[in-house]
N, C-alpha and C positions, 0 to 999 in steps of 0.2 A: 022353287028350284027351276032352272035354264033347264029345255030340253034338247040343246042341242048343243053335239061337240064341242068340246074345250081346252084349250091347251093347257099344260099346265107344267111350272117351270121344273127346273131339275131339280135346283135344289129344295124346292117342297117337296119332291116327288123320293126324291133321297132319303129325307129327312123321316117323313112320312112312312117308307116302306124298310126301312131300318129298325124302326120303331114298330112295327106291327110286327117282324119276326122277331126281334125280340120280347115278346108278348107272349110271343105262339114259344117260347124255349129257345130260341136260336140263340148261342152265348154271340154279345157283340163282335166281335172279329169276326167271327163265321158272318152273320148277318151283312155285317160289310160288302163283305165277298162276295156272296147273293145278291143284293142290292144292284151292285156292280155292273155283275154279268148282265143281269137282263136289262140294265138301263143302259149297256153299249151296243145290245139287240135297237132297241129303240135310235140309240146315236146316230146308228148305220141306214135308217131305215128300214129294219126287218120290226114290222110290229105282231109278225103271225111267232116269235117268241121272247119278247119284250114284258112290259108292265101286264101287260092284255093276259098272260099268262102267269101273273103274281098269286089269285086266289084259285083258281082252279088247279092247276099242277102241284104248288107249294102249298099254301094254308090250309086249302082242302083236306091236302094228302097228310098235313103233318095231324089235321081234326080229326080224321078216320084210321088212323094210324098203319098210312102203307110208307110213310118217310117221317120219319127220325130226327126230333129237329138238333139234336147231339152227334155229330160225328165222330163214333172213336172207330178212327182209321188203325189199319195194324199191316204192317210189314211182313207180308209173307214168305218174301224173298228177295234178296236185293246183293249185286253186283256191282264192281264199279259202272258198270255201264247201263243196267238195267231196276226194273223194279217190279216186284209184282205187289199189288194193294190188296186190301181187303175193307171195303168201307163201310159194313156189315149195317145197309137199308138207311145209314147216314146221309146228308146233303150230298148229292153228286157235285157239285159245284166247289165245294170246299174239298172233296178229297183231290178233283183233277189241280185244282190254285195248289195244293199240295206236292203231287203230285209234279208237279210244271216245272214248279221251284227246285226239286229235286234230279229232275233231266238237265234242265239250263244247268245249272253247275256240273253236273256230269259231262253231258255235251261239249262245255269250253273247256274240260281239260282235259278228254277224251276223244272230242270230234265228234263223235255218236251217241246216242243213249236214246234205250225204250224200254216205255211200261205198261201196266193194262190193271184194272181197277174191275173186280168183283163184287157183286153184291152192292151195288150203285144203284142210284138215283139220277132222275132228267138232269145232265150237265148245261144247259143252257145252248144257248148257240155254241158249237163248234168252232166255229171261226175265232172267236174270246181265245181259246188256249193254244190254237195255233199260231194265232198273231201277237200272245205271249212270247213266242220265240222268235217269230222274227223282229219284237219290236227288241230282243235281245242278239239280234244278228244272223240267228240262228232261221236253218227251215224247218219250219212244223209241218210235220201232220198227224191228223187225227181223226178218230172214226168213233161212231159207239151205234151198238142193234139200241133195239126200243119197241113196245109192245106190239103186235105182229097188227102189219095192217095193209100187206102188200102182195098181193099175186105173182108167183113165179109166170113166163113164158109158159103159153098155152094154159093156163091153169084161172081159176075163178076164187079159190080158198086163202084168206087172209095169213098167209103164212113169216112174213119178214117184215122188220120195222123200217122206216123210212131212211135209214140205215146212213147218216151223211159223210162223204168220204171227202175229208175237209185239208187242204196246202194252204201253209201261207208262207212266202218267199221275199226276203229284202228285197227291196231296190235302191235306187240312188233319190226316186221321189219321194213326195210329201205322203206318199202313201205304201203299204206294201203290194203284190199283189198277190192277193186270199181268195179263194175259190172256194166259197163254201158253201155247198147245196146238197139236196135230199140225193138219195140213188132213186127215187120215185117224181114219175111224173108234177104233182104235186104234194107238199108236206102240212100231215096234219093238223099243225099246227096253224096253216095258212086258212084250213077250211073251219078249223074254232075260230080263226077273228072273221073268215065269209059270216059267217052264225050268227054271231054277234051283231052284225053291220045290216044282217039282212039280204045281204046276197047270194047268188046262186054260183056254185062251183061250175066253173067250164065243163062243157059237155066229153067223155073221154077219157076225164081224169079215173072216175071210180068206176068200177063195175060190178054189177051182180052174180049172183050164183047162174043165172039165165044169162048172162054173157050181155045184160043190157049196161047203159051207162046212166047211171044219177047225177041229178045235177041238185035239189035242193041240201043244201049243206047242213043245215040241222038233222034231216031224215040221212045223210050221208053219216055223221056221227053215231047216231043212237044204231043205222047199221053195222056201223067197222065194231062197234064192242060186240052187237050180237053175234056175227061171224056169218052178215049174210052179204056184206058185201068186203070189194075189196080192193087199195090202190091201184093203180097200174104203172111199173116199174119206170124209170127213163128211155124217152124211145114209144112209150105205149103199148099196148095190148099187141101181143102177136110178133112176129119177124119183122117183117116189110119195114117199118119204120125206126126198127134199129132197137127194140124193143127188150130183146136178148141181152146185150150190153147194158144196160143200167140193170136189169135180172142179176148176171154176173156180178157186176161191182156191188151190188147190194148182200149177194154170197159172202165177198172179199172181206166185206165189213162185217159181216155175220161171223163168221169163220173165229178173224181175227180180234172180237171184240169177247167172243166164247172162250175158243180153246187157249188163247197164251192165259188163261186163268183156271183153264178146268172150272170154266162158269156156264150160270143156266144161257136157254138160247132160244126164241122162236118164240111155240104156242108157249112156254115156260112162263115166258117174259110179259106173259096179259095182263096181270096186276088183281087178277081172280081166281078162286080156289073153283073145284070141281064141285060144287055149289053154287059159284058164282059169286060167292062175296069177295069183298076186298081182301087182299094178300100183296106180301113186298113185291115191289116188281122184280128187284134182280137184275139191274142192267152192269151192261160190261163195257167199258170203253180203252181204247189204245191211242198208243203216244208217241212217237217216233221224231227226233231231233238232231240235223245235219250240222255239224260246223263249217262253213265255207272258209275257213282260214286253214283245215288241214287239204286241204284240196287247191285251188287256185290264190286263196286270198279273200278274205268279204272283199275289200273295194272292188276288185275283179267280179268278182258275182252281182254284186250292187247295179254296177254299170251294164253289165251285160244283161240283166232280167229290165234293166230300165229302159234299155238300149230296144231290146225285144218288142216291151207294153208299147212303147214310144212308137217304133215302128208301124206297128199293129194300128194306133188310133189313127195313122198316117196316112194308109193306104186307100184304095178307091172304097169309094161309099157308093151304095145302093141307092137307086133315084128315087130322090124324096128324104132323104136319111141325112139329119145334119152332122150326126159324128159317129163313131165307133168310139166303144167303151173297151177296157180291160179289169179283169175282177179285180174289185178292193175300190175301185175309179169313184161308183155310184154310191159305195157306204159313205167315204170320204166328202163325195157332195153333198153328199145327206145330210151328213153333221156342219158343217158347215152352213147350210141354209136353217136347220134348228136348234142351233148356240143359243139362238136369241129368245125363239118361240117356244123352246119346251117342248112336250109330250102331248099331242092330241089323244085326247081321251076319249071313248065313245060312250053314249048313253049307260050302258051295260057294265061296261069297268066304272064307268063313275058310283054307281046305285052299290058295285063293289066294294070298291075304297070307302065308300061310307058307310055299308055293314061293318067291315073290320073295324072302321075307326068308332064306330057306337059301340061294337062289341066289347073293344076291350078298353074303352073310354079312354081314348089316344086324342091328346088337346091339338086336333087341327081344323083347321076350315079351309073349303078348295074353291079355286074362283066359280063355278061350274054353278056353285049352291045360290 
C-alpha cells in the first residue's frame, strides 16, 4: 500500500460510502442523503466536515450506539408556516433533508416558514440546508448547538458548541452567496483533520483552565472531551478583539437551537452520562426560510445581492492581495478545480475506508492500496 495522499473519485467515493451505511442499517434513501451531505462538505472545500468525518462522527456513533441509523422522525407540531421535529437520536442529516422539504413548500406559498428539530444528531455542514433554499430561490438560514466545547467571554469552561450561524442568499451568479462558519474562533472539526494530518492548531485558538493556549491538536481533542480545555469564541479570548460578539452569536444559536423545541442545551449535549460513558447527544437545530417574491420580487433580489458581491470583489485591494472574495465565491472554486480530481484522502481516512470495507466485506478497491 502508497503511503501518501490520494485522491479518489466521486463516484467511488459515493458508491463506496452508500454502501458502508448501509451495512451499518442505514435504509438506502437515508444513506443517500448522508452520502450527499458530506461529500458537498468536500465539493466546497471544507474537508474539517466532509468524508474525513465519515467513520468517526457516523459509523463510530451508529457501533457504540449514541446515533441511530433508523430515523423515525415524528411531527410535534406543525402550522402552515412552521414545524417542530422530533428526530428521537436518528440521522440528523435525514431529518433537516426532511425537514427542508417541508419549509420550501411552506415558504413559496406563504413567504416564510421555520422549524427546529429535537433530539438530533451532527447535521453535516450547515451550509448543505441553507443552500437548499436558496438553490430553491428562497433565503436560508440555519443554526444548530453541538457538544459544548467553547468558553463564554472572560471565562476558561467549555460550555457551548461551535454553534454555526449559517445564510445563504440567491443571486443572479453561478453561485449563491452562503456564509457558513463556526461562532468559535476555530471549528472542531477543522482540529480532527489538524490530527489527522499532523499538524498543530494556531496558537490562540484553544485555551486552558490556566488561561494558556494549546496548540498540539490531538492533546487539544482528548482535552475538549475531558473539560479541561476550551475554544475561544469569534473575536478570541477576552474584549479587545471583539471577542464578546461571536460569545453572543454563539448564545443566539444556543438559545434558538434549545428552546423553540423545549430541547436539551450546553453541558447536556456532551454525548456522556455522569459516568462518562457514551449517551445520545441531543442536538437541536433551526430553520428559517424567506421568500423574495413576497417582498420585492427574486429577480429584484437576485440582482441586487449580485450587484452587492460584485461590488465587493471590485473594490480596492490590499497591497499584495490579488482579489477579494465573497462567501459561497471559494466553495464554488473549489468544486470546480476538484470535478476532475476527486477527494484527497489522507493516510488516516484511508486505513479507515479499508477497515469499514474489510469489516463488512464491501467489494471495493481504492487507488491508494
Amino acid at each position: 500500500m502508497q503511503t501518501n495522499n490520494s485522491f479518489v473519485g466521486w463516484e467511488l467515493l459515493h458508491d463506496f460510502m452508500t454502501d458502508a451505511f448501509l451495512a451499518y442499517g442505514v435504509p438506502r434513501e437515508d444513506a443517500l442523503i448522508c452520502t450527499d451531505v458530506l461529500m458537498e462538505s468536500d465539493r466546497r472545500g471544507i474537508e474539517s466536515h466532509g468524508v474525513n468525518r465519515f467513520k468517526p462522527i457516523y459509523i463510530d456513533r451508529i457501533v457504540n450506539g449514541t446515533l441511530l441509523p433508523v430515523t423515525n422522525m415524528e411531527i410535534l407540531k406543525e402550522t402552515p408556516t412552521t414545524v417542530v421535529m422530533d428526530a428521537h437520536d436518528g440521522m440528523g442529516m435525514v431529518a433537516s433533508h426532511k425537514m427542508m422539504e417541508m419549509l420550501i413548500e411552506k415558504a413559496k406559498k406563504y413567504g416564510m416558514a421555520g422549524g427546529a428539530i429535537c433530539n438530533s444528531t451532527h447535521y453535516g455542514i450547515a451550509g448543505y440546508w441553507a443552500t437548499m433554499a436558496s438553490d430553491a430561490g428562497l433565503i436560508g438560514i440555519t443554526g444548530t448547538n453541538a457538544r459544548p466545547s467553547v468558553a463564554p467571554t472572560f471565562g476558561v469552561e467549555n460550555m457551548m458548541g461551535t454553534n454555526p450561524l449559517t445564510f445563504s442568499l440567491p443571486t443572479d451568479e453561478e453561485f449563491p452567496f452562503c456564509l457558513d462558519c463556526a461562532t468559535s474562533t476555530m471549528q472542531r472539526g477543522k482540529i480532527e483533520y489538524y490530527a489527522k494530518t499532523g499538524k498543530d492548531t494556531p496558537a490562540g485558538m484553544v485555551i486552558t483552565h490556566d488561561g494558556e493556549t494549546l496548540t498540539d491538536s490531538a492533546a487539544i481533542l482528548k482535552a475538549l472531551v475531558e473539560g479541561t480545555a476550551a475554544l475561544t469564541p469569534l473575536g478570541g479570548a477576552g474584549e479587545e478583539t471583539g471577542g464578546y460578539k461571536g460569545y453572543g452569536y454563539s448564545v443566539v444559536v444556543e438559545i434558538l437551537s434549545a428552546a423553540l423545541t423545549g430541547g436539551a442545551f450546553m453541558k447536556a449535549l456532551s454525548g456522556r452520562d455522569e459516568e462518562g460513558k457514551p449517551q445520545m447527544y441531543q442536538l437541536g437545530h433551526f430553520f428559517f426560510l424567506i421568500n423574495p417574491d413576497f417582498f420585492m420580487g427574486a429577480d429584484t433580489f437576485r440582482k441586487t445581492a449580485g450587484d452587492i458581491c460584485r461590488s465587493l470583489r471590485a473594490s480596492a485591494k490590499a497591497p499584495g492581495m490579488e482579489r477579494i472574495y465573497t462567501a459561497g465565491e471559494k466553495e464554488w472554486l473549489a468544486w470546480q478545480e476538484r470535478k476532475e480530481k476527486g477527494v484527497l484522502l489522507n493516510e488516516s481516512v484511508q486505513k479507515e475506508f479499508m477497515e469499514i470495507r474489510d469489516s463488512k466485506q464491501l467489494p471495493y478497491r481504492f487507488p491508494f492500496e
